[in-house]
Structures are given as structure tokens and as C-alpha cells.
N, C-alpha and C positions, 0 to 999 in steps of 0.2 A: 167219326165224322159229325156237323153238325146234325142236330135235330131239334126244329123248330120254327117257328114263324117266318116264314121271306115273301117280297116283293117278287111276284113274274113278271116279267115284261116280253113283250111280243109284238110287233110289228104290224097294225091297226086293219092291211089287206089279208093278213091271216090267221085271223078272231077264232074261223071255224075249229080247226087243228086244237088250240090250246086247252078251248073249252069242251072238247069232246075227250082231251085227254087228264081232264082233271086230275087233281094229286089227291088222297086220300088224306085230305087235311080239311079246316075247316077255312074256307075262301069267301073272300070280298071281292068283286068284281067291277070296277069301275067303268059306267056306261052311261054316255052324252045324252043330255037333256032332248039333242032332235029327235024330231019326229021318227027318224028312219031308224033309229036306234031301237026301237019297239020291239021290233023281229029279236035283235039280239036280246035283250032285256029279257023276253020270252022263254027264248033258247036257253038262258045262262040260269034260268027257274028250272028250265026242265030239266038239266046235266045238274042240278041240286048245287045251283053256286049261289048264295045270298049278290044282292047289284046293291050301288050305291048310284046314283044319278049325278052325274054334272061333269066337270073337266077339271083338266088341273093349271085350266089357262082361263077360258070363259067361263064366269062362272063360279071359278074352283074354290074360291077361300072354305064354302063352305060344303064343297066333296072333300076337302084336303083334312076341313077339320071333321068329317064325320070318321073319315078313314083312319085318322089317327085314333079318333075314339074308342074303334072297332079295332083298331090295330093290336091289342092286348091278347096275345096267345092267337091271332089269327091270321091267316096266309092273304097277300093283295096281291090282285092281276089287274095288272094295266097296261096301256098302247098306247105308249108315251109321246107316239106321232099325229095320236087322235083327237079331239075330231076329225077334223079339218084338215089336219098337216101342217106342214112341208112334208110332203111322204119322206119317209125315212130319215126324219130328224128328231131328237130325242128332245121332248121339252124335259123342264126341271124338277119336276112336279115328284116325279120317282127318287130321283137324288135329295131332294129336303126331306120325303117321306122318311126316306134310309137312315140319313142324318137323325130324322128328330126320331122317330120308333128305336132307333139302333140294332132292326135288323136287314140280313143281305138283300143284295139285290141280286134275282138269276134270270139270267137272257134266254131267252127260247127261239129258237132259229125254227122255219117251218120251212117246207117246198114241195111243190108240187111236180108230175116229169107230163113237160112238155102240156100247159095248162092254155085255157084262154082268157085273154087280161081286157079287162074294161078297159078301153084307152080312154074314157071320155069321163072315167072314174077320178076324183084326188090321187088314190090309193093304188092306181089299175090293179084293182078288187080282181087275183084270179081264179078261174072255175075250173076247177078238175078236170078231166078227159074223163069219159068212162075205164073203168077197170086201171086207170092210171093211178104210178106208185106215191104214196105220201109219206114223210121223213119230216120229225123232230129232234132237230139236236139241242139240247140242256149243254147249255156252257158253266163254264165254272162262275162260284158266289162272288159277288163282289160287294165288300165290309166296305158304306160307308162310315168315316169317323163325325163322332158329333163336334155340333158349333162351329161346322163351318163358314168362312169368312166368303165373300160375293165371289171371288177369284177364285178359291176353291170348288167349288160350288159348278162351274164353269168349267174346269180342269175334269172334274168328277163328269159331266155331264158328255164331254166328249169323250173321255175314255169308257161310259156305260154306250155311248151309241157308237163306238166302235165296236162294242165287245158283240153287241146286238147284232148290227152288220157282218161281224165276220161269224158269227153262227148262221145268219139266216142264208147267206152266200153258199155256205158248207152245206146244209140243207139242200138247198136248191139244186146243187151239184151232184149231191148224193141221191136225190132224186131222178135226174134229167140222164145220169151214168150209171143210174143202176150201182155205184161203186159198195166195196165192202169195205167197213168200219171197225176197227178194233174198237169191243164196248159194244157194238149194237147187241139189239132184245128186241125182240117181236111184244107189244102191249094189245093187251087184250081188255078192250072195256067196253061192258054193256050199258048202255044208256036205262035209266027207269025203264020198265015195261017195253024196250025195243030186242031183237034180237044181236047177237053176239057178232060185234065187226071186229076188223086185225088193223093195226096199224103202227107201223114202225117210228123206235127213237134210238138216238145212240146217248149215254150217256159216261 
């Protein structure tokens, strides 16, 4: 299989999940100049993920060019719907990355069973239940190819925010039904100096 450098993407209301399940590689973290992004910026220091600040819409020319810089043998996590949104629309900013780095891009589906959503949030940002189950599904890579032309680019873009969609959907499913997965693993990851939590992905 492959081994080596890709693009995560993940869905901007469930930052928590991806970044507490870090991959044992070495990650860039793409995180908005707002104010409110601090908390994360923080958090994504403490789970040991280097951040890069800005967007890859406001802002982005020069997160996009720092990311490329950094791109060389390094894994990138981004929320393609982030800042701001449209919740759950994938900007382009991941697909040029792909294109110009030349490597994959992998969708990460999150969910939470039976959670509480900020309705008044962009994002409806949701909060776990006590003792409620949490489920990452890792969808398959997707190669984009280089130099692609505007219409490409476009094509690529909707079929990465489908691909995102339908893992985070499966997630949430697999959450909210308790269902069993062929492929799931129980993940086991300690945060620096916190104690030992459990949390489930299928891949």
C-alpha cells in the first residue's frame, strides 16, 4: 500500500476527533487567522501537530504557499469548509494542494451518537453526550493528477466533497446505531502527559 505524505481532510464541526487521533507522521495543521481559532491552535500544539495560520480562501495565497513549502515528506490536515463555510462545502484549496504536492487526498468522516449541535453555530459545532460513542471512518485515498485545467479542478472538487460526505454520514450512522463494521479497531491514543482514552475508527 501506499506510504507516505497525504492531505486529511475533515469537516470544520469535528476538528476535535481528527486531532486527538493524530497519525504517527509528521503533520501541518491548517488553522484560521480568527480570534476563536486560538483554542485550537493550542490544542493542535498540545496532540504535537505543528499549525500553519490562514485559510485557503481569506487570506490563503500565503497559507497555501507556506503549506506547499512544508509539504516535502509532510502529512496536511485541513477543513476544507473552514472558516466560515458553507458548512459542508468543500473549497479548492485541498484539490490544488494535491495537484501541485502530487500527493493523496484522505477524507475522514467523524460522528458523534446522539450529540448536542449549536444551532446558532456556521458549523452546528456538536458536543458529545457524556459517556456517548465516537466513530472515525478513514475513506479511501484520492490521487489527484497535476496541471490541472479550471474544470478539472471543479470536477475534482466535487467528487472530494462527496467522498467527505459520504464517510462523515457513515460515521455518524455508525455512531447514532451502534452498527458493526467490517475493518473496525478500537484506537488507542494518549495525549502528551494525559491519561490513556479509547476511541473507535474503521478503516
Amino acid at each position: 500500500g501506499y506510504v507516505g505524505p497525504s492531505i486529511f481532510i475533515f469537516w470544520h464541526e469535528y476538528i476535535p476527533v481528527p486531532v486527538y487521533c493524530r497519525p504517527r507522521c509528521r503533520l501541518a495543521m491548517l488553522v484560521s487567522q480568527h480570534q476563536d481559532a486560538e483554542v485550537l491552535s493550542h490544542m493542535a500544539s498540545f496532540s504535537g501537530l505543528q499549525t500553519v495560520r490562514g485559510s485557503t480562501s481569506r487570506g490563503g495565497t500565503s497559507a497555501l504557499r507556506e503549506l506547499i513549502n512544508r509539504g516535502s515528506g509532510m502529512s496536511l490536515a485541513i477543513t476544507p469548509d473552514g472558516p466560515r463555510g458553507p458548512r459542508r462545502k468543500l473549497a479548492q484549496g485541498c484539490v490544488y494542494l494535491s495537484s501541485r504536492l502530487q500527493i493523496p487526498i484522505i477524507p475522514i468522516g467523524a460522528g458523534y451518537s446522539q450529540p448536542w449541535r449549536n444551532k446558532d453555530s456556521w458549523d452546528q459545532f456538536p458536543v458529545p453526550r457524556p459517556f456517548s460513542r465516537v466513530r472515525a471512518v478513514v475513506g479511501p485515498r484520492i490521487q489527484v493528477p497535476a496541471d490541472l485545467s479550471r474544470t478539472d479542478v471543479e470536477e475534482y472538487r466535487l467528487f472530494t466533497e462527496k467522498r467527505l460526505n459520504d464517510v462523515t454520514e457513515l460515521a455518524e450512522k455508525w455512531a447514532d446505531e451502534n452498527l458493526e463494521l467490517p475493518g473496525s479497531q478500537i484506537l488507542y491514543r494518549s495525549p502528551p502527559q494525559r491519561r490513556s482514552e479509547t476511541v473507535q475508527r474503521a478503516v
